[in-house]
N, C-alpha and C positions, 0 to 999 in steps of 0.2 A: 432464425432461431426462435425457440418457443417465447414468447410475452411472458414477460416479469405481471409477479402478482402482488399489484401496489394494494389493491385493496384489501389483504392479506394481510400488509406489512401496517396498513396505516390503522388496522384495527387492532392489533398487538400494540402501537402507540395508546393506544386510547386505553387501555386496560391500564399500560404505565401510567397514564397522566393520573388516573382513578385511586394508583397505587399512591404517588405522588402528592393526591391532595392537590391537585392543578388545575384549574378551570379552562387553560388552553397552555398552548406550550408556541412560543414563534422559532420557526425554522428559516435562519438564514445562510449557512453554511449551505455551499450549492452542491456538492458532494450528498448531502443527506434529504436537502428537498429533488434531489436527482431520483435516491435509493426511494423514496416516498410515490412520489409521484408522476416520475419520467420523465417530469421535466429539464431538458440539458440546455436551456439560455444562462448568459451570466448574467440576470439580473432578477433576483426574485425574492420572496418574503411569502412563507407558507404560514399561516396558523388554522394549528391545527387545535380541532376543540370538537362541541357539539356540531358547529357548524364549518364544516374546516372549508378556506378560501386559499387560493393563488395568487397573488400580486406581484404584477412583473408592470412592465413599462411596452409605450407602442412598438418598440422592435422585433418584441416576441409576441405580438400577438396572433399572427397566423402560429407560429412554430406553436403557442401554450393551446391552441386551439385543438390543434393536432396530436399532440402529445399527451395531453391529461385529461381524460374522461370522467373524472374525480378526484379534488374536489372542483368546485363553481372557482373559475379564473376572474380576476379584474385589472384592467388595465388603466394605471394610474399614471396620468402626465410627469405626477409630481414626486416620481420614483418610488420602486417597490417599499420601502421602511415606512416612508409617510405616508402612505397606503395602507398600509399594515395597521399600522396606528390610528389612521381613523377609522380602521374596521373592529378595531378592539376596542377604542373608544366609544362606540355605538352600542356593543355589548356589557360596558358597565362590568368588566370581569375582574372580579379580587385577588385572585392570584392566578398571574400568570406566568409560564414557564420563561424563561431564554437559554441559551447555549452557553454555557460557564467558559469553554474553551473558544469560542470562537466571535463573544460579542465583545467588542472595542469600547475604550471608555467613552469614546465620541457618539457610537450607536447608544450605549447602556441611559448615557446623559439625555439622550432626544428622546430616549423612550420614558425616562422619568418624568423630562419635562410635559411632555405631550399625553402622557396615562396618568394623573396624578393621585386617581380615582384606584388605580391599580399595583397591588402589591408585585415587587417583581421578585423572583425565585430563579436563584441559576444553577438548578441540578447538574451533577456534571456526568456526560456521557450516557444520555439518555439513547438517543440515536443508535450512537455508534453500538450502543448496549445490545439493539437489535442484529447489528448490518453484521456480528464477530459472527452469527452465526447464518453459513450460507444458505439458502434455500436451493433445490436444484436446478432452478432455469440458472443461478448464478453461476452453480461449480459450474455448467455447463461452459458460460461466457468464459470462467477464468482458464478454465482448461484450453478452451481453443486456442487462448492468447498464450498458455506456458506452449503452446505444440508448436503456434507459429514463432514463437522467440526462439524456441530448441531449434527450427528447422533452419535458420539462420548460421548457426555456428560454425557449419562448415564455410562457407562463406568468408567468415570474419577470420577461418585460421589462414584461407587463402591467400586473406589481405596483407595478413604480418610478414611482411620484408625487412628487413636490417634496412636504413634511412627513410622509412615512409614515418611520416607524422603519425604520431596518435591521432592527431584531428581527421586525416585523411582518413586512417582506419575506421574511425566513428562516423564520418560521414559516408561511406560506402556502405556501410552497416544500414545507418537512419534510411538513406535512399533504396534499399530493399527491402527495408522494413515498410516503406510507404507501397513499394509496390506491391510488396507479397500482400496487402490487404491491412496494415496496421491503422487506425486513425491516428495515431502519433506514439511518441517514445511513453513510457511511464514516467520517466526521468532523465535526466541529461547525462549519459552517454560518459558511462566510466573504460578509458585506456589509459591502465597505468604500467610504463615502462619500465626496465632494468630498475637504478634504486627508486626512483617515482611509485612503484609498485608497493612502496613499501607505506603509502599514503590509503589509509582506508579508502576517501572519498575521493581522487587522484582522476577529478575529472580530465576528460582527452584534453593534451596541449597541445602545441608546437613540438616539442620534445622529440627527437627522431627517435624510430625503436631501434636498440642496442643488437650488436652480432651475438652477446651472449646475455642472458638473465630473463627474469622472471617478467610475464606479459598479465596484473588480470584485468579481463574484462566481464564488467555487471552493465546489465542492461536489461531493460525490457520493453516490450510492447504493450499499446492497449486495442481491444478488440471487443465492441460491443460496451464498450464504456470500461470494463473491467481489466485490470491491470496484469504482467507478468514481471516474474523479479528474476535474471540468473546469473551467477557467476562461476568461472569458469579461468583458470590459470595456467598458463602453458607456460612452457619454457625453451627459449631463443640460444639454438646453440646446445651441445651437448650441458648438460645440468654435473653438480659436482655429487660426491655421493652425500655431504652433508645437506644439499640442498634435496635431495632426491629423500632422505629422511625427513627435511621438515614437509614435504608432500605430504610423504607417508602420515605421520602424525597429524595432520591436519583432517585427512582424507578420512581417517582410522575416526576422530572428533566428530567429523561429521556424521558418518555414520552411526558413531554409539551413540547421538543425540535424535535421529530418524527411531532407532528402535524404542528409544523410551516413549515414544509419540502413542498414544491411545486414552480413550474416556479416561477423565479424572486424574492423569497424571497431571502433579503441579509442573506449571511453567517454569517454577524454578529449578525443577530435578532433570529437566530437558537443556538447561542450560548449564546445568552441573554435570552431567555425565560429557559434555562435550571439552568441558576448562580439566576433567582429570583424568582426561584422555593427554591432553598438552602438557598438564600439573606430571605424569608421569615420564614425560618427553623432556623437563624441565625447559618449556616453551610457554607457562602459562602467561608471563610477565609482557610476552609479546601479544596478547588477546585482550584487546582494548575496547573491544565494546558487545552490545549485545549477542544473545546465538539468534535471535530473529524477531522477526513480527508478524502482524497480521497482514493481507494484500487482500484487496474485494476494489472496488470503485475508486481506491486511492491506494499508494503503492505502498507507504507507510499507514498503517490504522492498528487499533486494537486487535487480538490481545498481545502486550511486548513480552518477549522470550527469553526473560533476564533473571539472574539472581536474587532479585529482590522481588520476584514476583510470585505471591502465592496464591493466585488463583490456577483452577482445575481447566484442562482444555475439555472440549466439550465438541462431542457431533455437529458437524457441519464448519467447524473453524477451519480455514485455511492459513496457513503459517511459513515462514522462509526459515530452514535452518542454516545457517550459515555462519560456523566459525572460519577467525582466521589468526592470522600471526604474521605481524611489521617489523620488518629487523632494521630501523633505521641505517641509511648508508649503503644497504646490501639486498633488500628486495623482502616483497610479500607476495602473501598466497590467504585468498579465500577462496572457498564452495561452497555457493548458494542452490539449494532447492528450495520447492514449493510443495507441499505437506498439506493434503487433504485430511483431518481427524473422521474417522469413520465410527461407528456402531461396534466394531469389534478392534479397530488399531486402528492404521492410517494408509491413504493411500498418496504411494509416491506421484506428482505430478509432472515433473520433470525427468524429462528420461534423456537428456542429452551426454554423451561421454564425460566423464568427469575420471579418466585413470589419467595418468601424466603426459601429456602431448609434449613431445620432443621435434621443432619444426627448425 
């Protein structure tokens, strides 16, 4: 696939830091010195500045060789942070950025002690600020990843038999997913059974699957570092016509929240046309958590799909819409897509069957 364009992305940071008032900003989160610089080791420390540097340790020093053409790598015995730190130390710089969400009191304390010279600043969502909106070598990656998780599905309905484990289902899945080309799941492998179903996060158990009730499964791939998110609910056994209505209404939610998708819609009005699609079904009581999020290089990111959120989607975000409804005792049902925001609306990225599979 076409090469990410880091030095793109790493000069749009610099314009932030400018805005910021920041003499450099340290990147430790490896998801975003990934989105930066390409580099994929777990062990690094980017600062970025006038003079932006790499700091990883000897194990990656072929792989940072190979991976990052910009900025100048160094490899420190004495681990990437401490590294870091004495390259900021040497620059004498007053304020300097860190990552609000993702540095530990234990990092914040060794970076005080060791920069004392330096003001530290922890803007929040600097990064991520960038990465919500995708660039096209991205939607490329993440598209490939939603085609290869859709092509999977049929697969996974083959697998569901009344007495086979959830686990086993989830594990036939993972091992196709590795061959069809996946580097690994995005997340760990949601089967959830008859009333198990009725657990949002109902990671695969033991739990044998039931002769009758509700099956869902969320899962995704990653390909090309970038992630895929989908769910998908069937039902074991002829379905009742109550149940066959809360499909309906759920399926209905989903959809009225795909059509409100386009520039400048708030993210709260995408998540509100989906609750009074339910609010009219008098299902809303069962929808317990958000209609979606953002997916790029990590399966959950910026921007969240919720009622309380009143920022505008924007070209290039990619988003999950995905209501659902937990009837404690008696089974759930969600459907998750992946929601490219385009120039004029949105485009659907998931195209796997999503009417009521009755197996």
């Amino acid at each position: 696939m076409t090469s990410m364009d880091y030095s793109g992305r790493q000069e749009r940071l610099q314009l932030e830091l400018q805005r910021l008032k920041l003499d450099a900003i340290l990147i430790t989160h490896l998801p975003n010195v990934r989105y930066l610089t390409g580099f994929t080791g777990s062990a690094a420390a980017l600062l970025m500045g006038s003079r932006p540097v790499l700091v990883t340790d000897g194990r990656y020093a072929e792989q940072a060789r190979k991976q990052v053409a910009h900025p100048r790598v160094v490899i420190n015995k004495g681990g990437s942070l401490k590294g870091a730190a004495r390259e900021i130390a040497a620059r004498k710089l007053s304020r300097l950025g860190i990552e609000a969400e993702h540095v530990t009191v234990a990092t914040r304390s060794l970076l005080a002690r060791e920069l004392r010279g330096s003001k530290l600043i922890a803007p929040s969502g600097v990064v991520e600020g960038l990465r919500m909106l995708k660039d096209p070598e991205e939607v490329d990656a993440i598209r490939e990843a939603v085609l290869l998780g859709g092509r999977l599905l049929p697969l996974v309905l083959r697998a569901l038999r009344p007495g086979r484990s959830e686990a086993d289902v989830a594990a036939r899945l993972e091992y196709a997913a590795r061959r069809a080309g996946a580097e690994r799941m995005s997340f760990e492998t949601i089967v959830a059974s008859g009333p198990r179903s009725a657990l949002p996060h109902g990671i695969a158990s033991e739990a044998l699957l039931p002769k009758l009730g509700f099956v869902v499964l969320d899962y995704g791939v990653i390909l090309h570092g970038y992630c895929s998110d989908m769910t998908r609910t069937v039902h074991l056994g002829k379905p009742s016509g109550q149940e066959r209505g809360w499909y309906s209404a759920v399926l209905e939610a989903q959809l009225a929240a795909i059509s409100v998708v386009s520039p400048g819609a708030k993210l709260s009005e995408v998540d509100k046309a989906a609750r009074s699609v339910l609010k009219s079904s008098k299902l809303e009581k069962f929808f317990t958590h958000s209609t979606g999020h953002g997916v790029g290089l990590e399966v959950h990111e910026p921007p969240r799909v919720a009622a309380n959120q009143d920022g505008a989607l924007k070209p290039g975000m990619v988003i999950t819409i995905e209501p659902g409804i937990y009837v404690p005792g008696k089974g759930g049902i969600r459907i998750e897509d992946m929601v490219l925001v385009t120039s004029r609306g949105y485009e659907l990225l998931t195209s796997a069957r999503k009417d009521l599979v009755e197996l």
